[in-house]
N, C-alpha and C positions, 0 to 999 in steps of 0.2 A: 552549744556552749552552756554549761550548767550554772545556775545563778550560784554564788556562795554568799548566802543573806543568811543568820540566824533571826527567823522570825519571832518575837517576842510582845505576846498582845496583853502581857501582862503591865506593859507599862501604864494602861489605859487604867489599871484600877491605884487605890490606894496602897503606896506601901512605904518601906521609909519613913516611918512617922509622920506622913503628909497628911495637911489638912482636909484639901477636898482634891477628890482623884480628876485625873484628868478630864477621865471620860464624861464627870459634869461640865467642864470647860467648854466640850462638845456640845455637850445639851445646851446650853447655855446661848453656844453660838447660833444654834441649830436657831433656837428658840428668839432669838434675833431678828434672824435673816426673815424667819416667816411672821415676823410683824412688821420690818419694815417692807416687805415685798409686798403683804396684804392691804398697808396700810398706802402705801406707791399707790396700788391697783385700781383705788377706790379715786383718788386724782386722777390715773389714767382713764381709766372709764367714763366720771366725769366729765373730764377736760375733753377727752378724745370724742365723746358724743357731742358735743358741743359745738366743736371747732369742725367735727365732719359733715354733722348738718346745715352749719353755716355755709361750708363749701359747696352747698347743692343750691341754695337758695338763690332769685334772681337778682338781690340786690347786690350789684357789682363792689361797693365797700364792702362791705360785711364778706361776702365771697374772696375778696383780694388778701384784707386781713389774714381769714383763718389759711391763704395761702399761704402767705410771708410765714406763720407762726408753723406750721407745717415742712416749708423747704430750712428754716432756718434751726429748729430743734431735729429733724432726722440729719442735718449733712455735720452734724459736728459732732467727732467721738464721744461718745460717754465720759469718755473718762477725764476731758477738759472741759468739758460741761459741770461735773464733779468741782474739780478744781475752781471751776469760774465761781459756782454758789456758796461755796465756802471760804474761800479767798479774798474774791474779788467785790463780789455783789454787799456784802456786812458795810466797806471801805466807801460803798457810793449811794450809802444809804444817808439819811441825814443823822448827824453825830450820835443823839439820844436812842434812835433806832438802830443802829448797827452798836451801840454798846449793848443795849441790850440782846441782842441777837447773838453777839461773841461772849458773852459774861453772865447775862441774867436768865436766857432761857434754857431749862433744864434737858442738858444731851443734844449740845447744839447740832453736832456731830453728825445724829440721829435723824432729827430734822429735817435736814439740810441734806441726806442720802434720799428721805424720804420724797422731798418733794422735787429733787432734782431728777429720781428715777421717774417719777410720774409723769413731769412735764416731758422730760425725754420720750415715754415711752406714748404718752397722747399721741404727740405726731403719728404713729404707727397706727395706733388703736382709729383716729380720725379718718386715715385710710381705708380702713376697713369699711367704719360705717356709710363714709359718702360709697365706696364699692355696694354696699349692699341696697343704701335706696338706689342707687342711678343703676343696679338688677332690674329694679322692679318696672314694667312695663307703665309706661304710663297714662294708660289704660286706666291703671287704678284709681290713680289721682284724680283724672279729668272725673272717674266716675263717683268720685266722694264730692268735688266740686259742684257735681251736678245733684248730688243730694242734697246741697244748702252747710255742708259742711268748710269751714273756715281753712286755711291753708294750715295753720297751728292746729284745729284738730285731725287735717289728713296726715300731718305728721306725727301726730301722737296716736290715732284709732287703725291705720292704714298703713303708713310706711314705715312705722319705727318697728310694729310689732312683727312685722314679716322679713326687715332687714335682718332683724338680731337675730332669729331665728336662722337667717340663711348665713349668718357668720360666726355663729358658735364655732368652729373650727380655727378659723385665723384668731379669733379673741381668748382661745384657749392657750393658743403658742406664743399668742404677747405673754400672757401671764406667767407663762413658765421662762420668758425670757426676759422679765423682770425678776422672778427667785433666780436665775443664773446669773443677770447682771448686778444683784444685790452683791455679790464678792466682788466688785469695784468700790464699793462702800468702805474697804480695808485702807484704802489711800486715804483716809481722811479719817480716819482714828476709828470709825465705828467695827468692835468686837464680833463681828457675824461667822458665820461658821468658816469660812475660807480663811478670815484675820486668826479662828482661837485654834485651828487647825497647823498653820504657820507659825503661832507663839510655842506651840508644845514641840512642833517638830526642833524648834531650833533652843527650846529647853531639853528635851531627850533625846535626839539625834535618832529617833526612829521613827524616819520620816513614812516610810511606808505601811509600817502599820495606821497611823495616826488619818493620812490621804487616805487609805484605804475603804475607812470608817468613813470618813466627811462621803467619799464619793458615794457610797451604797447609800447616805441619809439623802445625797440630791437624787438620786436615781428614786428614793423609796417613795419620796415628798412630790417627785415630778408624776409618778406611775399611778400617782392616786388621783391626782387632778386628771389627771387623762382619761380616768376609770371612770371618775365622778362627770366628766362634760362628755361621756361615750352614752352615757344611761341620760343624762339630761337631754343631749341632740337628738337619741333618737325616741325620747318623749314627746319634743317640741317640734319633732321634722315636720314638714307641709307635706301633704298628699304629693305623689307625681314630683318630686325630687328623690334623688339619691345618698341616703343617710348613711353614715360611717359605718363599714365594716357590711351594707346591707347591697342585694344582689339588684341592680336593675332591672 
């Protein structure tokens, strides 16, 4: 069955006497998504290393904690986690703090995508890292213990630096699944490339050209990060493992 679509990609530029053509709408959004994704990432990673090494540790509080804060931010959609930070969380704040948080802080909107993808995505990320030390034999440990070295520095000189290394791969796909889940961000007013994609389609009714563009900028923006952590992993790989794309 033959499509009957007159493609028309000229919508994308200025014309009409318009002020600024679409296609910067795009940019714009583009240009959004990959600050609030980068700027998510830097909480996730934080958060996530944190919460995952505490999971390893023998003190059973500290352990239980980053449990609870792990099963309770991965089992709730995204997208009322959204809702919850922006909604709900300003409302049970004490008065002067939640006024400012809905009124005085600049792109509350922003914010509030930023740190709600982060904590979201920690859980995940915290995964990963107790996966990678509780890899490592421990063997290691005992033999850093036995050099007069402190349990905070076998984690810092011993375990941290050979986990990350063996999870550059799952830490790659968090991240691109923070820039994917940043077009949840559109529910709550922020402008990203999925929300300025959706405002023009339903100003120009040509929706396909407009999707068409957004998808090739995720596909471009995802394919470099992949390109870039391909060349990093197999800089950083450990003798005697098997690195991306490399033969056993």
């Amino acid at each position: 069955m033959e499509m009957k679509y007159n493609w028309d990609w000229s919508v994308l530029l200025c014309r009409d006497g318009c002020v600024q053509p679409y296609f910067d709408w795009i940019l714009s959004g583009l240009g959004w998504t990959v600050v609030v994704s980068f700027a998510a990432w830097i909480i996730t990673f934080t958060l996530g290393s944190i919460i995952g090494i505490a999971r390893t540790v023998d003190q059973p509080v500290i352990k239980g904690i980053a449990t609870v804060y792990v099963e309770f931010f991965r089992n709730i959609p995204l997208l009322v986690q959204m809702f919850i930070w922006y909604f709900v969380v300003p409302e049970l704040l004490p008065e002067d703090w939640g006024r400012w948080v809905k009124r005085d802080l600049p792109l509350p909107e922003y914010w509030t995508a930023i740190v709600c993808l982060g904590m979201y995505h920690a859980s995940r990320t915290a995964e990963q890292v107790r996966a990678g030390i509780e890899s490592i034999p421990q063997g290691q440990t005992y033999a850093g213990l036995a050099m007069g070295l402190t349990r905070f520095q076998v984690y810092r000189h011993v375990l941290l630096p050979v986990s990350y290394r063996i999870i550059i791969p799952p830490l790659t796909s968090d991240f691109m699944g923070i820039f994917k889940n940043s077009s949840v961000a559109l529910t709550i007013g922020v402008l990203e490339l999925t929300a300025q994609s959706r405002q023009i389609a339903e100003y120009t009714f040509n929706i396909f050209e407009v999707f068409t563009v957004a998808t090739l900028l995720y596909i471009t923006v995802t394919m470099i990060v992949v390109t870039i952590m391909r060349h990093v992993e197999a800089k950083v790989r450990i003798p005697g493992t098997i690195a991306m794309g490399e033969k056993p």
